[in-house]
N, C-alpha and C positions, 0 to 999 in steps of 0.2 A: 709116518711122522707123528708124532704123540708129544703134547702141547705144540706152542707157540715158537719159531728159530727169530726172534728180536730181529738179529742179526741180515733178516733177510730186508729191513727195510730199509736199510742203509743204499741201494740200488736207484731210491726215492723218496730219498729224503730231502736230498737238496737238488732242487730243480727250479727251472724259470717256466715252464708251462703251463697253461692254464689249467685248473680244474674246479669246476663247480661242482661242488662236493652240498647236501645237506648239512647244516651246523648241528654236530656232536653236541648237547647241550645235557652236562653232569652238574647242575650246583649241586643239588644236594649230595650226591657225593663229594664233591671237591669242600662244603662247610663241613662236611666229619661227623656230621650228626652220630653215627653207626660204625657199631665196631664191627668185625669182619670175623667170624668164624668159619673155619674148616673141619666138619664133621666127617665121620667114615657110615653114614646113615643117609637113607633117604628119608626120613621121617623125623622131625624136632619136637623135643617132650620138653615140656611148660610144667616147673611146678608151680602152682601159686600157692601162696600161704598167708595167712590172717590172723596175725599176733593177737588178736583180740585186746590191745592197752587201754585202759581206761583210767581215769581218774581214781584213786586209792578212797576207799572209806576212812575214817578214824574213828580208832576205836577204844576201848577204856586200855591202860597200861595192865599189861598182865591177860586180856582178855586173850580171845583166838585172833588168828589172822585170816587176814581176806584170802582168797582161794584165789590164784589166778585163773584165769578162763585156758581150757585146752586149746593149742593150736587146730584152725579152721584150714582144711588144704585142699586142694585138687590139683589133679595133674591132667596137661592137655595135651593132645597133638597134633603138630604141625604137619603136612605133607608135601614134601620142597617138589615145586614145580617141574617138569622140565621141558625145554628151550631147545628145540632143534632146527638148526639150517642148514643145506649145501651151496654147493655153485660147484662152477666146473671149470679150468682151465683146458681150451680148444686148441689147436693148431691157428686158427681164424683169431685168436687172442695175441699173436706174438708173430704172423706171419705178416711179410710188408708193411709191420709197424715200426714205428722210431721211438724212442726213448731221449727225455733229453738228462745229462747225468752232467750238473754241472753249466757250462754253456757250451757243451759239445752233443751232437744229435750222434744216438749210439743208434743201430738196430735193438729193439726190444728182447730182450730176455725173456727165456720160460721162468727162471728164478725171478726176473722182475715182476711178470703177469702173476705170479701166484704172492708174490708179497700182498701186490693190491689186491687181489681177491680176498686176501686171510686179514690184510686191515679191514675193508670190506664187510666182512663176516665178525671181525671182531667190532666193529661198529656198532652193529646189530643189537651185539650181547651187552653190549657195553650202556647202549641208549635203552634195550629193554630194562637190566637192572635199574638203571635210574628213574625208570617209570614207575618201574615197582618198589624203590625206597619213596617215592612221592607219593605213591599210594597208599606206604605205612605210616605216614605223618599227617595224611588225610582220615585214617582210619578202615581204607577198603581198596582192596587191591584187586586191579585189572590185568587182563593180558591183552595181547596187542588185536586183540579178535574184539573186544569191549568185554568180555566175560568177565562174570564177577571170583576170581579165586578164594579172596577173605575177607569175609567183614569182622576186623576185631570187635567194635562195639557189639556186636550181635554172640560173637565167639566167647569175649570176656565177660560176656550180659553186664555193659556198661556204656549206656546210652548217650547217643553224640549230644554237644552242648552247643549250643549254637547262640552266637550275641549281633544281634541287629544293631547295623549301626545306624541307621538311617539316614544317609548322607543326604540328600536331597532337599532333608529341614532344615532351616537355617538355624534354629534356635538349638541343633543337637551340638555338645560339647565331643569333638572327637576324642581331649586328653581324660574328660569321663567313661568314654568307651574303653580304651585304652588299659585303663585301670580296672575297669570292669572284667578286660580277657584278661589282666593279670591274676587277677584274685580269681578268676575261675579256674586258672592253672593250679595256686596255690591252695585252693581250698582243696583239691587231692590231693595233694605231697604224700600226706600219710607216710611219714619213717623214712622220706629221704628228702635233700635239701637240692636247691638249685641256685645259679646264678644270675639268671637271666630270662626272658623268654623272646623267642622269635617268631616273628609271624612271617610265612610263606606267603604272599600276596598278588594275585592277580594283575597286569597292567591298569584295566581300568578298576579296580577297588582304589591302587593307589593315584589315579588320577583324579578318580573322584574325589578323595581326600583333600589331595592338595589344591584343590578348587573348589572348595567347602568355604565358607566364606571365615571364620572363625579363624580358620586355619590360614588362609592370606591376609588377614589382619594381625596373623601374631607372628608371620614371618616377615611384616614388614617391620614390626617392632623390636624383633630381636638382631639389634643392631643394624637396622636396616638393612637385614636377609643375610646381612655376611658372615656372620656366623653359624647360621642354618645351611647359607649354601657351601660353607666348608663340608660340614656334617652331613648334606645330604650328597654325598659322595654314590659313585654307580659301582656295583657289585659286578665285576668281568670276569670272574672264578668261572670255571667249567662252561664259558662258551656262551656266556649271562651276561648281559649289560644293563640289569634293571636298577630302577634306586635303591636307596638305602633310605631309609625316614627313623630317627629317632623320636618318638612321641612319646612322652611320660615316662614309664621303665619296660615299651616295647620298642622292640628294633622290629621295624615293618622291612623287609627285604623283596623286591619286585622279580617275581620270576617272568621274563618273557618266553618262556621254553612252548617250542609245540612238537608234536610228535604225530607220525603218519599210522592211523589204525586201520586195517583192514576191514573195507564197509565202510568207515565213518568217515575216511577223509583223515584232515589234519584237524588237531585236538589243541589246545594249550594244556600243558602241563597242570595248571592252576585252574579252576572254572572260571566264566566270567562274575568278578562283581566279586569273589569271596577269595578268602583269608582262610590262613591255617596257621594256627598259634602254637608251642610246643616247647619245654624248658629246656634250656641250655647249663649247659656245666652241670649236670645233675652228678650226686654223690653213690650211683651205682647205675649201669649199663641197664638202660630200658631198651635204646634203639639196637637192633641186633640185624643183621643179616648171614645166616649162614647156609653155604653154597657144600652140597654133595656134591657123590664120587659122579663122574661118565658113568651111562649104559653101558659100558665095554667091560671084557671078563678081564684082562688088565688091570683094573680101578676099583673092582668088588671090595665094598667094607673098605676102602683105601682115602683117608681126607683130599680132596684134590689142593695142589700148593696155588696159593690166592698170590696172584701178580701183583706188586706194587704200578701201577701205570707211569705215576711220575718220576720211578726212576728206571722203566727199562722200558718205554717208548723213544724213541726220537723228537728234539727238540720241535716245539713247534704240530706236534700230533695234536688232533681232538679228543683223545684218548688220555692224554696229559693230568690226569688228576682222579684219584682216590684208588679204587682195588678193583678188580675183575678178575675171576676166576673162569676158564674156558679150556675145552677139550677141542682137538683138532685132528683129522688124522688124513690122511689122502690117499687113493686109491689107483693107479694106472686101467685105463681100458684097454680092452682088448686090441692088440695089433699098436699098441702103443698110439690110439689116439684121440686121447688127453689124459685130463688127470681128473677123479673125482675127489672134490672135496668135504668134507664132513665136521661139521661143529656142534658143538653145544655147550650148554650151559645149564647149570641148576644150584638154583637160589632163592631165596625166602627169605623178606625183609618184613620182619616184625615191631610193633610197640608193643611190649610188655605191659604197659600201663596205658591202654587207651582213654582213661578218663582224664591223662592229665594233655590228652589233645583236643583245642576249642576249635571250634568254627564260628569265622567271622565273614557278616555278610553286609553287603552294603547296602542294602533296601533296609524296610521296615519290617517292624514283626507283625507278621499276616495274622497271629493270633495275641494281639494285644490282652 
């Protein structure tokens, strides 16, 4: 078996049975930040380059001319992760079970038991990449062990930025902070333009906000909250039900994601208490994620084809939104009993431009 058969999960798709399933939770993939490359390499190469532009001299008419500065470069590289899991379809998976397909109780299928395995396993790939797109919009990327893979600021030698907001003083102006993370986005643009900026935010960073007191004195005023509580509308993209807060010219977006790490328990996606700021609509692709070939001699030097999720999932999947790229194959045991299954994945979500990611924290600055 070599990819994904869609088709196979049509078997259970539509059913009335229960399952408590963990919630699949993709915002940032399903906001689009990152565009989705397919390489035929295990290794991603960064050039960077440094126009050196400065402000022109003048000088007498007829005289010489300014010299511009030679292009400043480096080239870096990347080493795409990879991402391996099995499981196994048993005899004991599909024997004196029932399936309900519909409102009719069927005997269980071998085709049905390995659909949910392979959603299952695609789960997996799916919640780990978005760990690691959340990682690259924080600036430092984990595996699901706590290991550290990349710290760009440390890689791009471009030091994290951090803005206290201090929520806890009463006399602290949130829409002055606000403007604070803008301008610290915009003061790196450096030679590209943006639209926007977002800040990835914690549950409680944004509860503490909005019980700041500044901040419920001015949503009582604007228009007696009914206009703010239009606007603070809840973000339910990729399995998210956080708010949305419009403050000055940042969109604060509430991530409640958490995720199961090995060792550590369940994690929030977001730390507690902090923000991660990051410009939107930029005028050339900083956010990148690109996903290599499988381990298999099959796929050597080969890009693997990146899945659209929301248009060849089934309606209603957690899987429902942005790209996942995954290898799959299945194996028979001996004497026919069962099946081994096999997956993986390999991908690397980078920012290009780590200086134009801020961190925002909602204590004070410990070093005033």
């Amino acid at each position: 078996m070599e990819g994904i058969d869609w088709n196979l999960y049509n078997s259970t798709a539509l059913t009335t049975q229960v399952n408590r399933v963990p919630n699949t939770f993709g915002l940032i993939n399903a906001l689009g930040y990152f565009t989705h490359e397919s390489i035929g390499s295990t290794v991603v190469e960064i050039r960077e380059e440094s126009d050196g532009i400065a402000v022109l001299a003048a000088e007498e008419r007829g005289g010489p001319a300014q010299q511009m500065d030679g292009e400043e470069g480096a080239t870096r590289f990347v080493k795409v992760p990879h991402f391996p899991v099995e499981d196994a379809v048993t005899p004991r998976d599909v024997q004196d079970r029932l399936a309900v397909l519909g409102r009719e109780r069927v005997a269980e299928s071998v085709d049905g038991a390995v659909a949910k395995k392979l959603l299952r396993l695609a789960s997996a790939h799916y919640l780990t990449q978005e760990y690691t797109l959340t990682g690259a919009i924080k600036g430092r990327i984990y595996d699901g062990k706590g290991r550290l893979l990349l710290d760009l600021h440390q890689y791009f030698d471009r030091p994290q930025r951090t803005i206290y907001w201090d929520l806890d003083n009463p006399d602290t102006d949130p829409w002055e902070k606000a403007e604070e993370v803008y301008d610290a986005v915009g003061d790196e643009k450096n030679g590209i333009s943006f639209m926007g900026v977002d800040q990835i935010a914690s549950p409680a960073f944004v509860q503490k906000l909005i019980k700041h007191p500044k901040f419920e004195q001015w949503y009582l005023n604007y228009s007696s909250g009914v206009g703010l509580a239009r606007e603070m509308e809840r973000e339910t993209r990729g399995g998210n039900w956080g708010r949305i807060i419009p403050i000055g010219q940042l969109r604060l977006i509430e991530y409640k994601g958490k995720v199961k790490l090995k060792g550590a328990g369940v994690v929030p996606f977001v730390e507690l208490g902090k923000g991660h700021a990051l410009p939107t609509g930029v005028s050339e692709p900083i956010f990148e994620c690109s996903h290599a070939p499988a381990d298999v001699l099959e796929q050597v030097n080969i890009p693997p084809a990146l899945l659209d999720a929301a248009a060849s999932l089934p309606e209603g999947s957690p899987l429902a939104a942005g790209i996942l790229a995954m290898y799959a194959s299945a194996k028979i045991r001996d004497h026919n009993k069962g099946l081994d299954l096999w997956s993986e994945s390999n991908n690397i979500a980078i920012c290009k431009r780590p200086e134009l990611l801020v961190e925002s924290d909602m204590g004070a600055n410990p070093n005033p």
